[in-house]
Every structure is written in structure tokens, then in C-alpha cells.
C-alpha positions as CSV (number, residue, x, y, z in Angstrom):
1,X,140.5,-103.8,-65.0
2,X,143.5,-103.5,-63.4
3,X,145.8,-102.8,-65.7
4,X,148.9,-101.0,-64.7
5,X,149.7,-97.5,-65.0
6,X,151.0,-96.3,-68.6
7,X,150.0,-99.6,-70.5
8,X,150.1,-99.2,-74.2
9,X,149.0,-101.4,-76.3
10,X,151.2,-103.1,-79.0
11,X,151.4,-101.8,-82.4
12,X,151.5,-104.2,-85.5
13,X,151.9,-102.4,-88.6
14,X,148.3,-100.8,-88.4
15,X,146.4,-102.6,-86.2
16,X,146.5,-102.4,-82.2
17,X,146.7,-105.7,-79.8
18,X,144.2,-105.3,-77.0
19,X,145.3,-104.8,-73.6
20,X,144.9,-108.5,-71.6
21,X,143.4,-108.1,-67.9
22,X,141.8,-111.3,-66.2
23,X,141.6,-112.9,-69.3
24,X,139.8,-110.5,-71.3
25,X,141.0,-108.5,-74.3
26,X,140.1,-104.4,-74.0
27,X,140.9,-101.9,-75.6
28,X,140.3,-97.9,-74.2
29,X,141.3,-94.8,-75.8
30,X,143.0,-94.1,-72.2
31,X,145.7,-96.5,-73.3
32,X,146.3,-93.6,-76.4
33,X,146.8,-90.6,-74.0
34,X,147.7,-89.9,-70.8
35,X,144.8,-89.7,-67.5
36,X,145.4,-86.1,-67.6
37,X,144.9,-85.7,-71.1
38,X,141.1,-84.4,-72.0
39,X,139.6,-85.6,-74.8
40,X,138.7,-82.3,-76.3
41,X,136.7,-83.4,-79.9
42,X,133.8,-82.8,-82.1
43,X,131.5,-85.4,-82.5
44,X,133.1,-86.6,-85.6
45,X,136.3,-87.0,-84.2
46,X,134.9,-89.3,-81.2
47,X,133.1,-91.0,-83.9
48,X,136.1,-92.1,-86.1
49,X,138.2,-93.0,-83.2
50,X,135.2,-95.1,-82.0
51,X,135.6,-96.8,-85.3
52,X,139.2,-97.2,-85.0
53,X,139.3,-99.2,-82.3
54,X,136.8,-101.3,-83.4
55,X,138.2,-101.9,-86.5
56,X,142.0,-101.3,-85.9
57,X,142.3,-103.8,-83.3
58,X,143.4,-107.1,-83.7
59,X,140.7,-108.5,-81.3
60,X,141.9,-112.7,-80.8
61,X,138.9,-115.2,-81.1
62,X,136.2,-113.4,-79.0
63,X,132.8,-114.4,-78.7
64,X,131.6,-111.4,-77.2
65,X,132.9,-107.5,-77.6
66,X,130.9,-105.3,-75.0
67,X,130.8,-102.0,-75.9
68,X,130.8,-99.4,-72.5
69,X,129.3,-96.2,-73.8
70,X,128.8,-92.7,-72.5
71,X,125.4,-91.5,-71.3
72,X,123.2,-89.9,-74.1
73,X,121.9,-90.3,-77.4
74,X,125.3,-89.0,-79.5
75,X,127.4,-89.0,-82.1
76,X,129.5,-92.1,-80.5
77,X,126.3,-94.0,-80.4
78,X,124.4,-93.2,-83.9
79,X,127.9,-94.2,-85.4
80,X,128.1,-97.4,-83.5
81,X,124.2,-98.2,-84.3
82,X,124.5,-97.3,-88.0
83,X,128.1,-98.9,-89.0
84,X,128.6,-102.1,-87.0
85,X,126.2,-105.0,-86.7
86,X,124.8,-105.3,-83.0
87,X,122.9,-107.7,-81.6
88,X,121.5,-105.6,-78.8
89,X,122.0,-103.0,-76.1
90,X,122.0,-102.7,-72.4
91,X,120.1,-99.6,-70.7
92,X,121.8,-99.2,-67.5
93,X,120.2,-96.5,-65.2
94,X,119.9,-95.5,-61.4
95,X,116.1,-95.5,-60.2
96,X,115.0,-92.0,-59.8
97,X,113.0,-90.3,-62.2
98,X,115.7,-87.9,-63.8
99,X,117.7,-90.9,-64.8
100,X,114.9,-92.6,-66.0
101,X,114.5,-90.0,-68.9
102,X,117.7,-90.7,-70.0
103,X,117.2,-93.7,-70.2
104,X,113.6,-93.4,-72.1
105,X,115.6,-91.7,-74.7
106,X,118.4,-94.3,-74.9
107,X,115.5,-96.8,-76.0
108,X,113.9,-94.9,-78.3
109,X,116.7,-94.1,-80.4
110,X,117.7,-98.0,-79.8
111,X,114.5,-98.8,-81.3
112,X,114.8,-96.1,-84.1
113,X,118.2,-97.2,-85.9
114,X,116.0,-101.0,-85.1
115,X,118.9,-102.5,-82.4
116,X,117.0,-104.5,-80.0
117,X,117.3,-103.5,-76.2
118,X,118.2,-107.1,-74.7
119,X,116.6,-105.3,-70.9
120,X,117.3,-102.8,-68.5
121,X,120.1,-102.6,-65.7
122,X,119.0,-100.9,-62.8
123,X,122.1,-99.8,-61.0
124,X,122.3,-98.2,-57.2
125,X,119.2,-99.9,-56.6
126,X,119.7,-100.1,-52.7
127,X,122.4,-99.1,-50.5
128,X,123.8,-101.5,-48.2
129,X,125.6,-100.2,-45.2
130,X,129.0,-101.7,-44.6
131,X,129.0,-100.9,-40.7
132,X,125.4,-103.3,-40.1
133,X,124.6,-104.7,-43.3
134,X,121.1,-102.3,-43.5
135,X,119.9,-102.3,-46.9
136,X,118.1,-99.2,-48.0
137,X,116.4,-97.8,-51.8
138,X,118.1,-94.4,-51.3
139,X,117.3,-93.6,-54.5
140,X,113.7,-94.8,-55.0
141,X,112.2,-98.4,-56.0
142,X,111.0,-99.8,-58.8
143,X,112.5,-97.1,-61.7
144,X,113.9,-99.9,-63.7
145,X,111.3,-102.5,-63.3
146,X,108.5,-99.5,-64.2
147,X,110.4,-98.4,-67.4
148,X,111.2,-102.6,-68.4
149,X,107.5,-103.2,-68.1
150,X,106.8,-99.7,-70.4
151,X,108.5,-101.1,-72.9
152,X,108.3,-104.7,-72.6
153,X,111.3,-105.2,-72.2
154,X,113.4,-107.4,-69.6
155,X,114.9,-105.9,-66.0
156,X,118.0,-107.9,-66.1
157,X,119.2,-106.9,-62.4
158,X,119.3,-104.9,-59.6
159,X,122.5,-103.8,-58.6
160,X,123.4,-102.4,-54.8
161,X,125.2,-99.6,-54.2
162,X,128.3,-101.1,-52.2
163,X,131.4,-100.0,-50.6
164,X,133.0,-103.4,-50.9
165,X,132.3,-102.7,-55.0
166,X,134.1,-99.5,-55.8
167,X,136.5,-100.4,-53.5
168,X,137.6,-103.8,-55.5
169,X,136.9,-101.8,-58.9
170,X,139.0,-99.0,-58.1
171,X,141.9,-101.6,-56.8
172,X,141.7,-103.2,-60.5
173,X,139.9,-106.3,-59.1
174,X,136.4,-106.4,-60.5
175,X,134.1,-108.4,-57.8
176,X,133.9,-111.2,-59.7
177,X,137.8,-111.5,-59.7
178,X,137.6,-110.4,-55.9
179,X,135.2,-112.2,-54.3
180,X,133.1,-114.7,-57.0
181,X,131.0,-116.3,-54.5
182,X,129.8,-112.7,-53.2
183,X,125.9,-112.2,-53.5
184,X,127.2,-109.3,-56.2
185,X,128.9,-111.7,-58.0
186,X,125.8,-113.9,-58.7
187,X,123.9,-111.2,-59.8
188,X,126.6,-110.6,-62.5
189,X,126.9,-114.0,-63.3
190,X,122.7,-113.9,-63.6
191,X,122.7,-110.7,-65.8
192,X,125.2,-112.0,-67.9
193,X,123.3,-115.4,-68.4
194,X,119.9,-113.4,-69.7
195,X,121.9,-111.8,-71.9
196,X,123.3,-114.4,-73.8
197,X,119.9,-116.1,-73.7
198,X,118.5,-113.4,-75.3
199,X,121.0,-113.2,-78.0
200,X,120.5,-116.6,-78.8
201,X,116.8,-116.5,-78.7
202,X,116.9,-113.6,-80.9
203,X,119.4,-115.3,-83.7
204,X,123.2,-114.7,-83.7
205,X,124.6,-112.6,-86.3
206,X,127.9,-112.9,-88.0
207,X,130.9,-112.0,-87.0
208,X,132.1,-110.7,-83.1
209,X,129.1,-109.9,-81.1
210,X,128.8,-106.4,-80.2
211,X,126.7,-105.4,-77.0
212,X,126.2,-101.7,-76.1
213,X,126.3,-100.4,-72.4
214,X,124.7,-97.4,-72.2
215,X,125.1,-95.8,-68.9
């Protein structure tokens, strides 16, 4: 996001101000330690400090509060599911089969604590050489589309796997910041059209919405 080295987040009484970066609020539990501090913790321990920064931060008139989450089917993500109201979830995965059993899991517990999965991500879908411009499914084809249509859900987009990304990203200049007329930064701006769609198609909920990434 960009945000420089060492941030910290204000403190008022309580409650923490999220961290402004291209005019979003975050909030990260890297802004609590240092980057070479491991976060060595039970489950209940990433669980409550999950709920602490959702509930400890004095998030300003948002509309939308995506949550990124670790791969898995853990603590951090029965918590979330159980104790805040979600509208949905987003199932990013890679195509190749391993990842795609990940993924079959993150749905089925999804569907278990009943959160609705809005569609499916499919991330490093094709590599694209930076040298010719050579687009090629390194990973396989069709792992997200085959695992939206097993269970009817939505394949949102197709991501590439591109130099010119992770180098912007790792600069603290997310494409659409970078370059927003770059064929990446439509397929952002399309992924994060269906998902409002779907949101509102499937009836808003009160309060903050709450989207989970899991990747």
C-alpha cells in the first residue's frame, strides 16, 4: 500500500486510527510490531487480535472493509465467520490442481458457517513475458472456471502473472494507482464491479460490509 517504513497507527484512548494509503483506511497487525518480528501464537491469540482490529479501530465512514486472510480453513477464519456479520467471501486460487483443494475446502467451510462465496479469483492464470509480450497458462487452464462451475458459483477474474505487477506492488503503488488504464487495471475494476453487484443482489446487511479474501 505504500505506506512508509515504521508507520504506527494513532492511538485514541482505546481505539486505533487506520493507517491512510491512496485513500483507503487499513489496518495490519505489521503496523503493531516490527517486519522482523514473527508472529509466534496459538490460534486463540490470532483469533482475538483478529477481533481487535476489527473492533478496536476507529474505521471513518467506509462502505466496504475487505478482509485479506491467510490460506486455510483456521482459527482466524471460523472466528471471523462466527462473530462478525459478512456478506460474502472471495476464493482466490492459482489453477493447478493442488491449489484447487485448498480452495474446495475454503468453500465448504464458507458454506458450513452459511457465508455466501460471492465467486472465485483465479490468480497466475497466464504468464506474460515482459521481453515479447508471449502469454502462456504455466500453471494450467481452466482450474478456476472448473471449480466456479462445481459449485455454481461465479469466476470473477483471471489474473496474469506479471512482472510489471509485483514490481508496482512491491514499490507501494498498486496497479491501479500505477498504471489505471493498464489491461490489469480493468480486470480489477471488473472483479470489483461483480462483487458489489452480487452484494447488492444478495441484500446488504447492516453495518460496514465485510468481504473475506481467502488466498
Amino acid at each position: 500500500m505504500g505506506v512508509a517504513e515504521d508507520t504506527k497507527p494513532e492511538i485514541q484512548g482505546e481505539m486505533l486510527v487506520p493507517v491512510t494509503a491512496h485513500g483507503l483506511q487499513c489496518m495490519s497487525m505489521s503496523f503493531l510490531a516490527s517486519d522482523r518480528t514473527p508472529a509466534v501464537w496459538r490460534g486463540p491469540m490470532a483469533a482475538g487480535a483478529l477481533q481487535q482490529l476489527l473492533t478496536q479501530t476507529i474505521w471513518q465512514d467506509i462502505e466496504y472493509l475487505v478482509v485479506d486472510m491467510p490460506p486455510g480453513t483456521g482459527d482466524i477464519q471460523l472466528t471471523l465467520a462466527q462473530r462478525v456479520p459478512i456478506d460474502g467471501a472471495i476464493v482466490v486460487t492459482t489453477p493447478q490442481d493442488i491449489a484447487l483443494l485448498d480452495a474446495r475446502k475454503g468453500i465448504e467451510m464458507f458454506r458450513r458457517v452459511e457465508v455466501p462465496v460471492l465467486g472465485i479469483v483465479e490468480n497466475m492464470s497466464t504468464h506474460i513475458c515482459s521481453s515479447c509480450g508471449h502469454e502462456e497458462a504455466i500453471f494450467g487452464t481452466d482450474g478456476g472456471e472448473k471449480i466456479a462451475r462445481e459449485y455454481g458459483t461465479k469466476l470473477l477474474t483471471q489474473l496474469p502473472l506479471s512482472l510489471s505487477v509485483r514490481e508496482q506492488i512491491d514499490a507501494g503503488k498498486p496497479t491501479l494507482v500505477a498504471e489505471p488504464e493498464a489491461d490489469v487495471s480493468q480486470m480489477f475494476r471488473h472483479l470489483a464491479r461483480q462483487v458489489v453487484e452480487s452484494i447488492t443482489v444478495s441484500g446488504a446487511s447492516a453495518g460496514p460490509r465485510i468481504t473475506v479474501v481467502d488466498d
